[in-house]
C-alpha positions in Angstrom: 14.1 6.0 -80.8 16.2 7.8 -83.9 13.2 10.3 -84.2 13.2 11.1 -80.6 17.0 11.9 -80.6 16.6 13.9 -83.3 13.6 15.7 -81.6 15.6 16.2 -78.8 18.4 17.5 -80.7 16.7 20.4 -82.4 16.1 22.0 -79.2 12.7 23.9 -78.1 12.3 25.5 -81.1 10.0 24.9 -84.2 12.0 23.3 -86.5 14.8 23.3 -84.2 15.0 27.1 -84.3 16.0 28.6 -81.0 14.6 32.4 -79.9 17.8 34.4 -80.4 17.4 36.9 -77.2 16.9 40.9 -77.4 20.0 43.2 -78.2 20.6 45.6 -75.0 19.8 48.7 -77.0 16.4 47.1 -77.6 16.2 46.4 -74.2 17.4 49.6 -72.8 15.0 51.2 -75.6 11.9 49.2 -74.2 12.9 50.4 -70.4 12.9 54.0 -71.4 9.6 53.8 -73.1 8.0 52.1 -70.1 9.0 55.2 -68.3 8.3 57.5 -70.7 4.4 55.9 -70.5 4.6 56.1 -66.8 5.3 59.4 -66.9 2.7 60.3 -69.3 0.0 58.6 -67.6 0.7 58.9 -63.9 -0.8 63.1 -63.8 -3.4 61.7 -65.8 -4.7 59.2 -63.9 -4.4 61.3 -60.6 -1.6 59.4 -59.1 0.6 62.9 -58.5 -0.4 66.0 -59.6 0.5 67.8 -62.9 2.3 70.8 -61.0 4.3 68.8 -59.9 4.9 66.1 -62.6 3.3 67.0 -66.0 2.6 64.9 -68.6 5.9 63.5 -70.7 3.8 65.2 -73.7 3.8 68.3 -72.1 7.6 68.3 -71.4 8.4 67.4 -75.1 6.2 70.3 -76.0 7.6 72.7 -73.8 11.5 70.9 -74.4 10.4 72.3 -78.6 9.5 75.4 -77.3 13.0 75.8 -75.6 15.2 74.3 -78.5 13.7 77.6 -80.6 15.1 80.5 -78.3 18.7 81.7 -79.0 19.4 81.1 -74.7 18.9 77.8 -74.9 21.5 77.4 -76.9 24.1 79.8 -75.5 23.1 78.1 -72.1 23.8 74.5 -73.4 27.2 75.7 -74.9 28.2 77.2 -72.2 27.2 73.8 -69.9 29.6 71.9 -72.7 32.1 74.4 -72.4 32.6 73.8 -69.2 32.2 70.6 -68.6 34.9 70.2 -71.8 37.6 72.5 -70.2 37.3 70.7 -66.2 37.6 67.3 -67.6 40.8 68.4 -70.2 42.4 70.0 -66.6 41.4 67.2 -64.7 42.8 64.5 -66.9 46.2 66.7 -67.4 46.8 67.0 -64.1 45.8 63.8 -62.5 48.1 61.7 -65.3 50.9 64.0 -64.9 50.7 64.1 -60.6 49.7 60.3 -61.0 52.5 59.0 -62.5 55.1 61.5 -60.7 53.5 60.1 -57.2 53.5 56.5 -58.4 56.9 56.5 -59.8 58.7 57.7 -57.1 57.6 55.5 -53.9 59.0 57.7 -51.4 56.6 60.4 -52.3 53.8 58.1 -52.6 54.4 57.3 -49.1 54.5 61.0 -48.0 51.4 62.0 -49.7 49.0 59.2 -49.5 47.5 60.6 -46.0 47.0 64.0 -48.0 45.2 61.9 -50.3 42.9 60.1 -48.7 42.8 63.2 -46.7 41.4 65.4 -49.3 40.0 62.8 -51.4 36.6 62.5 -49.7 36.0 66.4 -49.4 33.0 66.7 -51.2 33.3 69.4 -54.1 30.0 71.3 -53.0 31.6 71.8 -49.6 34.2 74.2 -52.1 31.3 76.0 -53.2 31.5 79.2 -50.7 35.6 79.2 -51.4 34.7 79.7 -55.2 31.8 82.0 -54.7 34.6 84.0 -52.9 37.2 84.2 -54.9 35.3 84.0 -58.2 31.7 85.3 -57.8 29.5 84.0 -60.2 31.9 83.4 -63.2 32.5 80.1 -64.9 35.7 79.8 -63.0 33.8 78.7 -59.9 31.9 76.4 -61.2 35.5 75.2 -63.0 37.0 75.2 -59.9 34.3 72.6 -58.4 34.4 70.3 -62.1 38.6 70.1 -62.0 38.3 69.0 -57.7 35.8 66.3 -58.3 37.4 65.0 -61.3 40.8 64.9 -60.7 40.7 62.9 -57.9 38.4 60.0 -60.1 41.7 60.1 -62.4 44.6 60.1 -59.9 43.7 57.4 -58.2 43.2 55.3 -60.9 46.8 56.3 -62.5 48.2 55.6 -59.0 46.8 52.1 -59.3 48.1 51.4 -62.9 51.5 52.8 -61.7 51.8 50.5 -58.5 50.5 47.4 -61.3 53.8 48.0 -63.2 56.0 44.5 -63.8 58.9 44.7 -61.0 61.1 42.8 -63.4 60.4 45.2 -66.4 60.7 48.0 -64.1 64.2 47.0 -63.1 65.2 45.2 -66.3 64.4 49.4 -67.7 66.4 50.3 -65.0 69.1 47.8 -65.6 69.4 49.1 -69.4 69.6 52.7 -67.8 66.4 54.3 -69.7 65.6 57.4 -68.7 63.0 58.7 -67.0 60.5 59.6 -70.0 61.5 56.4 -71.8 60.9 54.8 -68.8 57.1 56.2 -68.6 56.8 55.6 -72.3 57.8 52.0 -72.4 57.3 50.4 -69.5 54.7 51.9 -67.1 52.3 53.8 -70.1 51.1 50.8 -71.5 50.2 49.0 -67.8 48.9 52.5 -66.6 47.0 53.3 -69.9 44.2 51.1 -69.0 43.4 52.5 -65.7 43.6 55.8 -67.2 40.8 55.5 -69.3 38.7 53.9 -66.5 39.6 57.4 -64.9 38.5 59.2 -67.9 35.5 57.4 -67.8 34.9 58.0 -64.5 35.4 62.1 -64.0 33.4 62.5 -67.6 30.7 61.5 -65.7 31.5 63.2 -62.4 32.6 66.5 -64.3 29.1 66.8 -66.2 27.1 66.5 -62.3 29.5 69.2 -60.6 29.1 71.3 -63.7 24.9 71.5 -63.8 25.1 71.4 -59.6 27.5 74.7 -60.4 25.4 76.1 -62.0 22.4 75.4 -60.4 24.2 76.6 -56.8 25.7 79.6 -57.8 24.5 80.3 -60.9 27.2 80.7 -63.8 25.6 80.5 -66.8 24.5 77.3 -68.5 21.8 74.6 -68.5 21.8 74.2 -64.5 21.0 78.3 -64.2 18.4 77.7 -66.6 16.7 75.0 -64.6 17.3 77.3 -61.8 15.2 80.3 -63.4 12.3 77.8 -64.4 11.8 76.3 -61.4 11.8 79.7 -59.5 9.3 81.2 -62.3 6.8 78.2 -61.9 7.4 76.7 -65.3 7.8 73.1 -64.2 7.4 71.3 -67.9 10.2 73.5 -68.8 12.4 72.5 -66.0 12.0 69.6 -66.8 12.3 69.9 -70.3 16.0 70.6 -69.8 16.2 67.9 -67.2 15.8 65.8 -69.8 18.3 67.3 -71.7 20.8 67.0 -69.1 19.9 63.4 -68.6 20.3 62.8 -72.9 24.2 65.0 -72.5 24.8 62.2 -70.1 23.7 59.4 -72.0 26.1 60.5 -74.8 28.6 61.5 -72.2 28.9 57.7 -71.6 28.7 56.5 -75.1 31.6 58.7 -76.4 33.8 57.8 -73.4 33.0 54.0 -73.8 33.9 54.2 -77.5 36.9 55.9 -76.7 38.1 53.2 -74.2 37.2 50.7 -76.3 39.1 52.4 -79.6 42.3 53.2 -77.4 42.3 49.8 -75.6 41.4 47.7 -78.2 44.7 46.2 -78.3 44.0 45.1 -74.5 42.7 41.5 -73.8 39.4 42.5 -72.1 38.3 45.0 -74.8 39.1 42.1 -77.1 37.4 39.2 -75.5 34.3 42.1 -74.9 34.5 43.0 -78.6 34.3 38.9 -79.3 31.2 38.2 -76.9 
């Protein structure tokens, strides 16, 4: 009976070893090389033709070919460039409106229906405005990247600001801080969390107005470039720097997760995540 309690104890394992389960990454990495091979093998098995989907070999081969020419890499810049300067607006403007609104419930009240209001517009439905008043220059493409982020921001700000502590809101009140000691003390640290989740948020959104940009109206940058190739019939290289574009999202994510996590990591739920 001792020997089958101790059986029992050591769990499934050999030698009461238990299978310690795959990492994510190593996950993620096995997904991504399924698809990879389904890419690869699907044109040469006949299941969709090669003009249309070409081998993943062939798109590496052609991505190789691209990395070597000097546009590719003006193009590329220029796609960073932009996406850099709408999210750095975007984020200035929707903490600075966010907490304004928020802090000052009578104006919350008056603008919320402008909000939710303009909110839903969809930012291509700006692209004719911007082709108007900025032709085919980065600014309209800018103009598209700063709409559809800010909103992903001010909401979110709005939300930490209306999560404030009454009673430290009034106890600040009480002690007559002023206004920027207010915001520094009392509603920064609540807001600060829901900030980030807006950062998060337009970095993302930011990067998909910026390629649809420049893929609509044609500023320069990575989306004109997948523009030209499809036009020109070069479908591996199209979606060579689809691939690309997918990769600048990918690290997109990762910096802006390690940036919530570094700023945050005073907060409980980065600290419990952090200890899982």
């Amino acid at each position: 009976m001792t020997a089958a309690v101790t059986a029992d104890a050591a769990g499934p394992g050999r030698g009461g070893r238990r299978h310690r389960p795959l990492p994510a990454w190593a996950l993620g990495l096995a997904g991504l090389a399924g698809l990879m091979a389904a890419v690869e093998l699907a044109p040469r098995l006949g299941l969709v033709r090669d003009r249309y989907l070409p081998p993943f070999s062939a798109m590496v081969s052609a991505l190789a070919d691209q990395a070597g020419t000097p546009a590719f890499w003006r193009a590329l810049l220029e796609t960073l460039r932009g996406w850099a300067i709408g999210l750095a607006i975007a984020m200035v403007a929707g903490v600075v409106l966010g907490i304004v609104i928020g802090g000052v419930p009578l104006l919350r009240a008056a603008l919320n229906s402008t909000i939710e209001f303009l909110r839903p517009i969809p930012s291509v439905a700006l692209i004719p405005l911007a082709v108007l008043l900025y032709g085919t220059e980065m600014r309209s493409t800018l103009l598209l990247v700063v709409y559809a982020s800010f909103w992903q921001v001010l909401v979110q700000v709005l939300y930490g600001v209306q999560d404030v502590d009454p009673v430290a809101r009034e106890t600040a009140r009480s002690y007559r801080f002023r206004p920027l000691t207010q915001v520094r003390t009392v509603i920064w640290p609540t807001a600060l969390p829901y900030v980030m989740t807006g950062f998060r948020l337009s970095a993302a959104v930011a990067l998909i107005l910026e390629i649809t940009g420049e893929l609509v109206i044609g500023t320069p940058g990575l989306g004109r470039q997948i523009a030209v190739a499809q036009t020109s019939g070069a479908v591996a290289s199209m979606y060579a720097l689809v691939i690309v574009v997918g990769l600048i999202g990918v690290v997109v994510n990762v910096i802006a997760r390690f940036t919530e996590r570094r700023v945050l990591r005073w907060h409980p739920s980065v600290r419990r995540e952090v200890a899982a």
